[in-house]
C-alpha positions in Angstrom: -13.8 -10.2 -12.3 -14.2 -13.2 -14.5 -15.4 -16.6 -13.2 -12.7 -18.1 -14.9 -10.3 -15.4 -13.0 -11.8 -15.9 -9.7 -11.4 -19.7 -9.4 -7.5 -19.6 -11.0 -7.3 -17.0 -8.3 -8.6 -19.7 -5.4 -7.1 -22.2 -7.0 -3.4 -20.5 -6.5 -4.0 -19.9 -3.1 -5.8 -23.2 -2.3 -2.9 -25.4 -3.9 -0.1 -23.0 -4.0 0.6 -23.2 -7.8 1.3 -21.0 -10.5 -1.6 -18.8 -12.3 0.0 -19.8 -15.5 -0.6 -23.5 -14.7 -4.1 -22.9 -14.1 -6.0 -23.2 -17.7 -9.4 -24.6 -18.5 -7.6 -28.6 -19.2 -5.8 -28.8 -16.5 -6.6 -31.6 -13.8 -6.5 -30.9 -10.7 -4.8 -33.7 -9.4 -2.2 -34.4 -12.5 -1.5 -31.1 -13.6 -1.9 -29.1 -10.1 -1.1 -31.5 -7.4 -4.1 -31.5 -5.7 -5.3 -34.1 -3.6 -8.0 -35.4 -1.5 -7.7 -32.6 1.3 -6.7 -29.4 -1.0 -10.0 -30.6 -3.2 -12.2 -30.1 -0.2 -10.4 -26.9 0.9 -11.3 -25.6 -2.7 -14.7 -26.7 -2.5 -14.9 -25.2 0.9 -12.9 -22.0 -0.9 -15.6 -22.3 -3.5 -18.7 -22.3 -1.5 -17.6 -19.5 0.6 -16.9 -17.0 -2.1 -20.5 -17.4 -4.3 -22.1 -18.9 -1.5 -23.3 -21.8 -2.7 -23.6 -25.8 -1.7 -21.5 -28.5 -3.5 -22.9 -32.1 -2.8 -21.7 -34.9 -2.1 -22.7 -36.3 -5.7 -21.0 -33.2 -7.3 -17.4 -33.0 -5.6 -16.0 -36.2 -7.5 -16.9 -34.9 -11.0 -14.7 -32.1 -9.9 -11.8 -33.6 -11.9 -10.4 -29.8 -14.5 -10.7 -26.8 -13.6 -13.6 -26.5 -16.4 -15.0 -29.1 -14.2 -15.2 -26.9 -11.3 -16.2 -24.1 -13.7 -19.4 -25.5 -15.1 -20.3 -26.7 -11.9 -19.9 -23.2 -10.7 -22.0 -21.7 -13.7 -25.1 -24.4 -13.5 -25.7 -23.1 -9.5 -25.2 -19.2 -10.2 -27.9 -19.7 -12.8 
């Protein structure tokens, strides 16, 4: 499955909103109605499923879901 895929796929379940909603622009907060709490259940969603450590320093810049994406893709590589 795509990355891209994947994270819509959390991001549905995390912040119960449409797949169609999630694209690459949206914001998390404006567009999705996330807020403080559903961020760090994704981040928590996030880490579990590629197994991998968000800092402190990195959750803020988590703003789009290409946000989260490149995040994503700089610690799989």
């Amino acid at each position: 499955m795509e990355l891209f895929d994947k994270v819509r796929e959390l991001l549905v379940e995390e912040l119960d909103c449409e797949a169609s909603d999630v694209t690459m622009e949206a914001h998390l907060f404006e567009d999705l109605d996330a807020d403080s709490l559903s961020l760090m259940q994704v981040v928590v969603a996030l880490e579990g499923e590629y197994d991998i450590a968000l800092s402190d320093d990195e959750i803020p810049n988590i703003q789009t879901v290409a946000d989260a994406i490149n995040i994503l893709k700089d610690k799989l590589n």
